[in-house]
C-alpha positions as CSV (number, residue, x, y, z in Angstrom):
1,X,139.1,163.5,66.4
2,X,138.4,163.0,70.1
3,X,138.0,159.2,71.1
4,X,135.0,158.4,72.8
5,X,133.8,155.8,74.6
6,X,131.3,155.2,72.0
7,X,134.8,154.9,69.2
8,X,137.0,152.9,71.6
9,X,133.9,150.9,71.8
10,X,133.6,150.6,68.1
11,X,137.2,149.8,67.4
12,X,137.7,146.9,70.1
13,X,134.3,145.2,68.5
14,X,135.7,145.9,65.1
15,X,138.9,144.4,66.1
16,X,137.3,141.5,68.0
17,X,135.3,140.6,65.1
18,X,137.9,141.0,62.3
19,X,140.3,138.7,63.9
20,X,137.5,136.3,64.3
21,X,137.4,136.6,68.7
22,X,133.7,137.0,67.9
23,X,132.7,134.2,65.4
24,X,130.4,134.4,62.6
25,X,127.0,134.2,63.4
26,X,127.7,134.3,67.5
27,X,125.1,136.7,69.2
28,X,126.6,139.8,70.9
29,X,124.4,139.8,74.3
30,X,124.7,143.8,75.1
31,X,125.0,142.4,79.3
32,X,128.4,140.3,77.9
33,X,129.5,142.8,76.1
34,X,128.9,145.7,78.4
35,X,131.5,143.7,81.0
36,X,133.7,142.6,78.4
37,X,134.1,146.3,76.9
38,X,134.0,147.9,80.5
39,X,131.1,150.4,78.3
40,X,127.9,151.3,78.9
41,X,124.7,150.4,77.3
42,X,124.2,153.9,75.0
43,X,128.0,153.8,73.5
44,X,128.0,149.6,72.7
45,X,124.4,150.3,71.0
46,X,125.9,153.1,69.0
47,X,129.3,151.0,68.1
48,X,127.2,148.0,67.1
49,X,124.9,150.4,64.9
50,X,127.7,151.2,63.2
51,X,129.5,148.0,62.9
52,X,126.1,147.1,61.2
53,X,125.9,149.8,58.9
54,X,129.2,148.1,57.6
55,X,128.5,144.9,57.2
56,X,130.3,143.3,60.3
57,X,127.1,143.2,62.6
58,X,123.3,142.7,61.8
59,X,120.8,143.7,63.8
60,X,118.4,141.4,64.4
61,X,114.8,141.9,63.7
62,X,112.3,143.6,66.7
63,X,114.8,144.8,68.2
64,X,116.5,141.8,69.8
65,X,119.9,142.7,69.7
66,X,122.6,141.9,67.0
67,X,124.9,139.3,65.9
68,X,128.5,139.2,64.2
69,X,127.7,138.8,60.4
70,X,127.4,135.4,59.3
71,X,130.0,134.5,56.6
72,X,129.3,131.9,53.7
73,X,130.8,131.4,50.3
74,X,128.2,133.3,48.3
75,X,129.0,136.6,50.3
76,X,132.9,135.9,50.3
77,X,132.5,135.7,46.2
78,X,130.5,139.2,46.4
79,X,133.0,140.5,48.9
80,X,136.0,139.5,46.8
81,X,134.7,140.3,43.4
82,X,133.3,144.4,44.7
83,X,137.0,144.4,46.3
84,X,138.7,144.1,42.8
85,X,136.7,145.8,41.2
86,X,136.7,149.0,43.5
87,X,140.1,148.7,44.5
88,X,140.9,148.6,40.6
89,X,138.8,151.6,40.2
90,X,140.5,153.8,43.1
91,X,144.2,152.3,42.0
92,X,143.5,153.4,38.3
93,X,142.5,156.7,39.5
94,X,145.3,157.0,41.8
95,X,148.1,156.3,39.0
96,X,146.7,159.2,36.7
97,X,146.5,162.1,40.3
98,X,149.7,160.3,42.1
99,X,152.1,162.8,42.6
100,X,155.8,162.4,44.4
101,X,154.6,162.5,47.7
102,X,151.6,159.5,46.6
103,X,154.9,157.2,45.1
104,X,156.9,158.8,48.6
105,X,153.8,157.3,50.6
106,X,153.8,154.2,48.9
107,X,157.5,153.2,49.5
108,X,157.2,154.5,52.7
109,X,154.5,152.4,53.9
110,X,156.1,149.5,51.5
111,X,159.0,149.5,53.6
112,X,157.4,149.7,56.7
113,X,155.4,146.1,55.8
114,X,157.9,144.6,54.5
115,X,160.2,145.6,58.2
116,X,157.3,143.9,60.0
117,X,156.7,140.7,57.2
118,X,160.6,140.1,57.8
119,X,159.9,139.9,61.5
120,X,157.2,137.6,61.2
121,X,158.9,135.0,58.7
122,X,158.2,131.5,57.6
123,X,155.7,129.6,59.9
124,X,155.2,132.2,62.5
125,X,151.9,134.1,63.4
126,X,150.7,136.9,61.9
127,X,150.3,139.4,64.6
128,X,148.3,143.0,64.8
129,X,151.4,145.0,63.7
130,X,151.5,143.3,60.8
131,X,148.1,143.8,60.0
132,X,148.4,147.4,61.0
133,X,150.8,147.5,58.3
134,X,149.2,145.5,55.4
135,X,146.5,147.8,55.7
136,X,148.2,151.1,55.7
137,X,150.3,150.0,52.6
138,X,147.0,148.7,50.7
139,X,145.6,152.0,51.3
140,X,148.6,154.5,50.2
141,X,148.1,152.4,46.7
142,X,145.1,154.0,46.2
143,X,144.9,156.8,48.3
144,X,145.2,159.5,45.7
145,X,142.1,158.4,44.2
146,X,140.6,161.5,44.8
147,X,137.0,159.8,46.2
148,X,136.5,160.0,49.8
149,X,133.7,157.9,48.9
150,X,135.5,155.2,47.1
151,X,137.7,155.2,49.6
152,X,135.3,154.5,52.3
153,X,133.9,151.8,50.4
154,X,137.3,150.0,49.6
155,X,137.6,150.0,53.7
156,X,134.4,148.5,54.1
157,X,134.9,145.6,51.6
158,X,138.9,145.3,53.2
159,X,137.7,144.7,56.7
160,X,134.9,142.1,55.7
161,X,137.3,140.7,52.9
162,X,140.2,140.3,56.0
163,X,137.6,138.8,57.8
164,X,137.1,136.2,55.7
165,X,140.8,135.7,55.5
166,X,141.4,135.5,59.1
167,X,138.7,133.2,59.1
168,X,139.9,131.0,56.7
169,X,143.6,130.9,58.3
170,X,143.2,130.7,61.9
171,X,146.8,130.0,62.5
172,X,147.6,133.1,60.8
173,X,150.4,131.6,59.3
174,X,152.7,133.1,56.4
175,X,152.6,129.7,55.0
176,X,149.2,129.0,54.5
């Protein structure tokens, strides 16, 4: 896949707004963000399109520019209880089409987070690496769903369940 402005865009807004850089609610004026993002007007409208079509961003109405999705308890419930339930979904599905290399994936990936979770230890911050990491291991559990569609959907509830959790620890701390 070739990375274009319009996706490096797209993954320094995600990543702005998942580790809570941009808080919820805060408007995202396109002039700010066009000097923040060293991008152009066409590629941030297309990454924030995007971003809204997932639930991070909503565009606000008449076409007056968008906003990082607020968050409140009602839509953290919802968020939480889709998550299980999907993620239950793709992981049942996943145990009955797993084959070796599925179980060689998982252990892989398990090792891999738990090389980084050792580095981070007791008390100390949670950095990108390690959630790099706790991503790529939550996703070889049920990656031989056989859904692309369920699998897209379990991203989309990840990112705005991580949110939430790097919203609600903003020390990032193993210890919380």
């Amino acid at each position: 896949m070739a990375v274009t402005v319009t996706t490096q865009a797209l993954a320094r807004l995600r990543a702005d707004i998942l580790a809570a850089r941009l808080a919820p609610g805060a408007g995202l004026p396109l002039k700010v963000l066009q000097h923040r993002y060293a991008v152009g007007l066409t590629p941030l409208r297309e990454a924030l399109t995007v971003l809204s079509g997932s639930g991070l961003v909503v565009a606000e109405g008449n076409g007056r520019g968008f906003r990082v999705a607020p968050a409140s308890r009602a839509d953290f419930e919802d968020v939480a209880l889709s998550r299980r339930r999907l993620e239950g979904m793709a992981m049942r599905l996943s145990i009955t089409a797993g084959d070796r290399h599925w179980r060689q994936q998982i252990e892989t990936t398990r090792a891999r987070f738990a090389g980084v979770r050792a580095l981070v230890g007791d008390n100390r911050p949670i950095d990108e690496a390690w959630e790099e990491r706790h991503r790529r291991f939550h996703f070889a559990l049920i990656s031989a769903c056989g859904s692309p569609a369920l699998l897209d959907f379990c991203r989309q509830l990840f990112d705005r369940f991580d949110r939430y959790r790097r919203i609600a620890i903003p020390t990032k701390s193993m210890m919380a």
